[in-house]
Structures are given as structure tokens and as C-alpha cells.
C-alpha positions in Angstrom: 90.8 120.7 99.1 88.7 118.1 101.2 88.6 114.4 99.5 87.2 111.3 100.4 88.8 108.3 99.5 86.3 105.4 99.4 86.8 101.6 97.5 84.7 98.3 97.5 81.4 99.3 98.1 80.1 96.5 96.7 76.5 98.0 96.7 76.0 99.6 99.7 76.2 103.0 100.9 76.5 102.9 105.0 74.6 105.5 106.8 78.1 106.6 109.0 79.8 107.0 104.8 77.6 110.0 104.2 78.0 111.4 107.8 81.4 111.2 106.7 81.4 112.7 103.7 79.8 115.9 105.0 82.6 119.0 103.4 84.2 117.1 100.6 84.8 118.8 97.7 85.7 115.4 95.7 85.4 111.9 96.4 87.5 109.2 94.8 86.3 105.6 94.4 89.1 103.2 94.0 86.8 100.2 92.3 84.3 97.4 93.1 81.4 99.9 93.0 78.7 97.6 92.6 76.2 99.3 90.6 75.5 102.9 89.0 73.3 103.5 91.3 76.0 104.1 94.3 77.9 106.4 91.8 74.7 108.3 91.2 74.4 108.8 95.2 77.8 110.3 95.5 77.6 112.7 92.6 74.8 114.3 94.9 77.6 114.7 97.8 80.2 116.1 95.9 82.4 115.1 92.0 83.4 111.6 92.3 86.6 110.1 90.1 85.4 106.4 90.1 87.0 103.7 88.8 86.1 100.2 87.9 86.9 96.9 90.0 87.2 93.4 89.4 83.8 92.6 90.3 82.0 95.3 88.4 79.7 94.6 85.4 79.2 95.5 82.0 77.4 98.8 82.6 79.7 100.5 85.1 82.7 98.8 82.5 81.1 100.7 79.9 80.7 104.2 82.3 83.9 104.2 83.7 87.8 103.3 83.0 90.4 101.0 85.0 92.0 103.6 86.1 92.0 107.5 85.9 94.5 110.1 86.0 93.8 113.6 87.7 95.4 116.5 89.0 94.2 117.9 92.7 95.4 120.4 94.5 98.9 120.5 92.3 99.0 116.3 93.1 99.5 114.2 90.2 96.8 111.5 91.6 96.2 108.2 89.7 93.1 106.4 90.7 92.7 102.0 90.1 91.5 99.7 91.6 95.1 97.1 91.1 93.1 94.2 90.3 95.5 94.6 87.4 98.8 93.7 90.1 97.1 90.1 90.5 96.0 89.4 94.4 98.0 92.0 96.2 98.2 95.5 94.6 102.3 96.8 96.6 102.9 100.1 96.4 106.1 99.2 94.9 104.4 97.6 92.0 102.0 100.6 92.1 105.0 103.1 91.9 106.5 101.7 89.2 103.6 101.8 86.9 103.0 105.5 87.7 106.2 107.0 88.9 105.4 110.9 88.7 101.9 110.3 90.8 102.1 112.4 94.1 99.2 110.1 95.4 98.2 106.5 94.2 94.6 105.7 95.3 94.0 101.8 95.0 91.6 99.1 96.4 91.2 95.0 96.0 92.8 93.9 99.0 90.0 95.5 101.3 92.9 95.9 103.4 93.4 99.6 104.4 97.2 101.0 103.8 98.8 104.5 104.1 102.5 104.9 103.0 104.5 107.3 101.7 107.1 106.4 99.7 109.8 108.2 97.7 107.5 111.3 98.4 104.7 109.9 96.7 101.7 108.6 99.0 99.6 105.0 98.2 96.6 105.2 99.7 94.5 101.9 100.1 91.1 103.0 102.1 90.0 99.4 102.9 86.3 98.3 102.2 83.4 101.0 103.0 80.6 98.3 101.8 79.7 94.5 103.3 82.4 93.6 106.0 85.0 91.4 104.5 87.8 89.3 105.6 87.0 90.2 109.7 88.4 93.2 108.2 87.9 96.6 109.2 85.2 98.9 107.7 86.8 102.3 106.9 87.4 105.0 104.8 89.9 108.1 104.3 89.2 111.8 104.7 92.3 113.5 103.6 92.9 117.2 102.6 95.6 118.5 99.7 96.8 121.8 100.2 99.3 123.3 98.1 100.8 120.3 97.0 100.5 118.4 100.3 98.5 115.3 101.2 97.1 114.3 104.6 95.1 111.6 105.3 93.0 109.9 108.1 91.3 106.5 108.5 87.6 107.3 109.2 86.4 104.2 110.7 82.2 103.4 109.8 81.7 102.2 113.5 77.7 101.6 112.4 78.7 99.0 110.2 76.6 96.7 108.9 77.5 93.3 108.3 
């Protein structure tokens, strides 16, 4: 199964984010979406699991939850955005709120993060929307087959600030 692990769009869909997206079977959006209007977009790519952010209003609160639970390719994968975990969502914090995920998919920090821990992965794609922070603008392709997760940064060179 090809994903794509996207957070913080904050309203914007790049150009290089649906080059990218080309394949996937599912796309999972860890938060900070910015309007129905992106999630519409990237139901015509491919499924999306979304999820709601911190800056998100009342209509995309009233879409979609805080956090969503799904299985994928035999992976347990929980999907938030960790503005719950105050400033900095760890993937300690993260594994002890959902200890039998195979894959935690989280956002907030804009800050991109891959780690495996205690064979479970936390996977933080950074920002794909406005540039942030001097912080890069990015994105994770990853595939799950038969129980086992691989990921890799895709970075959105053509970003716009």
C-alpha cells in the first residue's frame, strides 16, 4: 500500500504536493488543514484520513475528529495532530497515549521527524503548506507491506513562500 503522509497545509496545496502524490492509494493528513476545500482536492487523488489541527475552524471541527484510528496494511495507525501534547508533540508522550499503534502520524511542530521506537514508527512529515519557522517544506511517501512501514521525506523543492 502507497501513502502519503502530509500535515499543516494551512490552505495551500503546492503544485510539487500533487506531483507527489501521483500512485497513492491513501493519504493521511495529520492537522492544520486550513479549509474543506484542501480536503475536497485530495479526495480526488486518492482516500484521505484527515484530522483536525489547532488552527482549524468550526467547519472542518465539525467534519472531522482530533484524531483517528485505522488499520493499513495490518498497521495499527493512529492519526492527530498532538496539539493535545502542548508545544512539542515527543514520540514518547505519543507512545504512551497509543501504545499498540504500529505507526503514529502527528503534526504541530512543522518540524519533520522519523523514529522508530519500541517497533512502533512516529512519523512527523513537517509542513507541506506556507514555509514556516526557516523550516523545511516536505512531505512523506511511505509504503506498508505486510505489516511493514517504510518511509521517505519527499522534499516540495518548488515551494512557495
Amino acid at each position: 500500500m502507497e501513502l502519503a503522509i502530509i500535515s499543516d497545509t494551512h490552505g495551500l496545496l503546492r503544485p510539487a504536493l500533487f506531483h507527489a502524490l501521483e500512485g497513492v492509494d491513501h493519504i493521511l493528513h495529520a492537522g492544520d488543514v486550513g479549509s474543506p476545500d484542501i480536503l475536497t482536492a485530495l479526495e480526488a487523488v486518492a482516500p484521505v484520513t484527515a484530522v483536525t489541527g489547532n488552527t482549524d475552524g468550526f467547519e472542518l471541527r465539525h467534519r472531522i475528529p482530533e484524531v483517528q484510528t485505522l488499520e493499513l496494511g495490518g498497521v495499527r495507525v493512529v492519526v492527530t495532530h498532538g496539539h493535545q501534547f502542548g508545544r512539542g508533540p515527543t514520540p514518547a508522550l505519543l507512545r504512551e497515549a497509543w501504545p499498540d499503534a504500529g505507526l503514529v502520524v502527528f503534526g504541530h511542530t512543522h518540524r519533520p521527524l522519523m523514529e522508530k521506537i519500541g517497533g512502533a514508527w512516529f512519523v512527523n512529515p513537517g509542513s507541506c503548506g506556507p514555509r514556516r519557522f526557516n523550516l523545511p517544506v516536505e512531505m512523506v511517501r511511505a509504503t506498508i507491506d505486510r505489516g511493514v512501514f517504510r518511509g521517505e521525506a519527499i522534499p516540495l523543492t518548488r515551494a512557495v513562500r
